[in-house]
Every structure is written in structure tokens, then in C-alpha cells.
C-alpha positions, 0 to 999 in steps of 0.5 A, a space after each residue: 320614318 327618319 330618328 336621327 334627332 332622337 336623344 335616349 340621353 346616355 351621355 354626361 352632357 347635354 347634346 349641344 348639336 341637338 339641342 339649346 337650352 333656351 328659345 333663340 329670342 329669350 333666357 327669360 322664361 316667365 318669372 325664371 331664368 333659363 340657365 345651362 347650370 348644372 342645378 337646373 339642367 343635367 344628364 344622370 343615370 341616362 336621365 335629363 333633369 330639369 329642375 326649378 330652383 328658387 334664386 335670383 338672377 339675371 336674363 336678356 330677353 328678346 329685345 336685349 334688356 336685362 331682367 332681374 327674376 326670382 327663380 332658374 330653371 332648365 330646359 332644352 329646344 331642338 335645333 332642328 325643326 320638324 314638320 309632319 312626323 311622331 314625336 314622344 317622351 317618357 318622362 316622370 313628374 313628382 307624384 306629390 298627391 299623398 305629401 305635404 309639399 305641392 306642385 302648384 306654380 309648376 307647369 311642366 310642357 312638351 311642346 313645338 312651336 316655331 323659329 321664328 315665331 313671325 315666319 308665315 307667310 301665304 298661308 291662312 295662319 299667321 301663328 301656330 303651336 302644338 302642345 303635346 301636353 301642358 301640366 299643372 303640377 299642383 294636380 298633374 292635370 294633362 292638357 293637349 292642344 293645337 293653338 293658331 290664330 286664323 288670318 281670314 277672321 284676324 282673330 285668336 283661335 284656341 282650339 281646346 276642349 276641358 273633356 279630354 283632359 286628365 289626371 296623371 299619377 307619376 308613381 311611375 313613367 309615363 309615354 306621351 305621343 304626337 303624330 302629325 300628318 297632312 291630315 290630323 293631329 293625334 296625342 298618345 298617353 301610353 301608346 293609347 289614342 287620348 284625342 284627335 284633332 282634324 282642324 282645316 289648317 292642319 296643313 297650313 302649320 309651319 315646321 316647328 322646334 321641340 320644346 322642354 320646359 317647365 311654366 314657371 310660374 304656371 299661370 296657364 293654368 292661373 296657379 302661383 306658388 304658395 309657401 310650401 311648393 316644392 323646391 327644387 321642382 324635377 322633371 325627369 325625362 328619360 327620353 324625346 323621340 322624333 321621327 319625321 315623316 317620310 314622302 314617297 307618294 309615288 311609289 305603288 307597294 304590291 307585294 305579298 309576305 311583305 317584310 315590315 322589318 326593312 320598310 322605309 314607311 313612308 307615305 307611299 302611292 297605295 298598297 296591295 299586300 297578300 299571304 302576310 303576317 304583321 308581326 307579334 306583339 307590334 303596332 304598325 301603321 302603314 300611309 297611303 295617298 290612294 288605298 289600301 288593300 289586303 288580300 289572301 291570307 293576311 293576319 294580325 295576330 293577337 296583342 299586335 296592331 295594324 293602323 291604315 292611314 289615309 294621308 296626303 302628300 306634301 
């Protein structure tokens, strides 16, 4: 898979080849502007920091009218857009459980979503969005989700089940994981499977754009804020990984002492793999249009994983 959009954020700034600090149609994010000010947005101790403020200012919206709002806030969206691929963060929230202060009115999201928004066409959806995770920060409640609105029935589809949410404490960081391919969609917590989602039109999803934001207010969750919310609100992101998925479906792999260091892993035609050995201690998921066979002496070691992923070519 192809992480040259990657950002272990090393730097002072903020890459502006990689990323904007708002969504090209608006600087109005709910009831926040979205700013490039350092009180809102910065790189520290190889950390991104997105903080809420509470302060007025200003914003254009999408169609060039100006907004007075009551809060900043900071946040990043990648130029580049991405279509099949695995897409994580670790990040940090307040732990705010045990204090006086209280996360409710933030809603802190990792999420892709489309540039432009009105860019289908020929396809049986005419809007799409997936959430890796929204929070609610007044509990640190995790959601993940796939949203689209289907265009044979003309009507919004929300696909989403309250079963699969959870808590989260943030007395440490946290991994949270995308993989989207030809035929699902799985959402990781800590490098662990927490749903999976085939719904029939997850190849009808355009490429979208990576966003990190904060809801502010989060009224996706129906919370406002309250007089002791916490100001400033921080969001701390140590890194967003992004690995495009590669296509090489014609391609038939038969080797035996297969060699995972140097492999490319794209989608490949079908494997025949002998006298081999996955490596200790990793996770290694191989993807084939055909099949998978395993012959002879081939291991997986204790504490290392092997996934075999049936995947279609696109």
C-alpha cells in the first residue's frame, strides 16, 4: 500500500502540501470558525493540536456571506483524495470523567467525506460519508459509521446501529482504524475489529477527503455546552496514516519462502504460497480476486496474524 499522504507531524508547522485547515466550501464550522491561528491549530512536541476556543469572530461560508460566530476552533482536511485503502490515527482526547470540567458541546471526528460534495454521477448514490469515529465528549462515546443516501428509493439512508458503540478512556492514546476495500468497510479500535459493514454500495463510494475536526457544538449527539465545558477543549493527534489500496489483479503470486518484507500487497490475481514462515509478532493481510492457497510447511507463529482477504478489482 502506497503512505506517502502519511503525517507523523515532526515538523513546527502544519504540512500545507498535505493538508488545509478547513473544507474548500466553508471556514464556518457549526458554530465555530475555523482558523490557521496558533490558539486553534498547532504542531508541538511532534504533536497536532486542535483546540476550541471560546471567542468571537468571523467566517465565510459556502456561498461568500460572512457569519459572526461565538467560538475558533482548528482543524485539517487532506488535499488528496482517497478511495480504497487503511486510514488510522492515534490520538488523545480529555479524560474528563474524574473532573469538575465536562466535554459536553465537543464532538471530536475522523472522518472522509467528498470534494465536492455533489460530484457523483451513474452510481446508485448521490451522497456519501464515512466516519471512522465521532465522539461525544461529554462521555468519550466512539460511533462509527457509513452514511449515504440511495438514489433508486430517493431517500436518506443512515446506516448505524447503537450496539457497536463504546466508551473510551483517554488516560492514554488511542488507534482508530478504516479499511475500505471493493467489498467492506471495517473500523479498528486499537488494532482490534469493532464493526464491519458490507452494505451493497460500498463500491459505488466515490474517493473522498480526510477530515479532522472538532463538532462544535456536537449536536449530532444533541449535546450544547453548559457553564463549566472545558475551555480551551484539545485534541491531540500524534499521527494520520493513510495507505491507498494498490491493484495488481493480474498478477498470479506462487512462490515458496515468500519474503513479506519487500512485497508491494497489492490486490493480486491468487496466491500459492509454500515452506513459509509470517513473520514474529505481525499482522499481515494478503488480497486476492481468485484464491488463496497455503501448502507445505507454512506457519504463523504465536502473537502474529495472518488475514486472507477475498477482494475484488477495481
Amino acid at each position: 500500500m502506497d503512505n506517502t499522504n502519511s503525517d507523523d507531524f515532526n515538523g513546527s508547522t502544519v504540512d500545507q502540501n498535505k493538508w488545509d485547515y478547513k473544507p474548500p466550501w466553508s471556514s464556518c464550522h457549526g458554530s465555530a470558525c475555523l482558523t490557521t491561528n496558533s490558539s486553534n491549530r498547532k504542531v508541538e512536541n511532534g504533536l497536532l493540536k486542535l483546540i476550541v476556543q471560546k471567542q468571537s469572530c468571523q467566517c465565510t461560508d459556502w456561498d461568500g456571506t460572512t457569519h459572526s460566530k461565538n467560538y475558533t476552533s482548528g482543524a485539517i482536511f487532506s488535499k488528496s483524495l482517497f478511495h480504497y485503502g487503511y486510514f488510522e490515527i492515534r490520538c488523545k482526547l480529555p479524560e474528563l470523567s474524574s473532573s469538575y470540567y465536562t466535554g459536553k458541546g465537543f464532538g471530536p471526528n475522523f472522518w472522509m467525506w467528498p470534494n465536492p460534495p455533489d460530484s457523483y454521477s451513474n452510481t446508485p448514490v448521490s451522497w456519501s460519508e464515512i466516519d471512522i469515529y465521532e465522539f461525544d465528549g461529554e462521555t468519550n462515546k466512539h460511533t462509527c459509521n457509513v452514511h449515504y443516501e440511495d438514489t433508486w428509493t430517493s431517500h436518506w439512508s443512515l446506516r448505524t446501529n447503537s450496539q457497536f458503540d463504546f466508551d473510551v478512556n483517554f488516560n492514554s492514546y488511542h488507534t482508530f482504524a478504516c479499511e475500505w476495500t471493493p467489498n467492506y468497510i471495517n473500523f479498528y479500535f486499537d488494532d482490534k475489529l469493532v464493526r464491519s459493514t458490507n452494505t451493497q454500495y460500498v463500491n459505488d463510494l466515490i474517493p473522498m477527503n480526510i477530515c479532522v475536526d472538532i463538532n462544535v457544538p456536537a449536536s449530532n449527539f444533541g449535546k450544547n455546552f453548559v457553564s463549566n465545558s472545558l475551555f480551551p477543549y484539545t485534541y491531540e493527534v500524534d499521527y494520520v496514516r493513510m495507505y491507498s489500496l494498490k491493484m495488481d489483479c493480474n498478477t498470479v503470486v506462487n512462490q515458496s519462502n515468500f519474503n513479506f518484507s519487500n512485497f508491494d500487497y497489492a490486490v493480486k490475481k491468487s496466491y500459492t504460497l509454500s515452506n513459509t514462515t509470517v513473520p514474529q509478532n505481525t499482522k499481515v493481510t494478503l488480497r486476492a480476486t481468485d484464491y488463496f492457497e497455503l501448502k507445505g510447511e507454512f506457519t504463523v507463529p504465536y502473537g502474529s496474524e495472518l488475514i486472507l482477504a477475498p477482494t475484488a478489482c477495481h
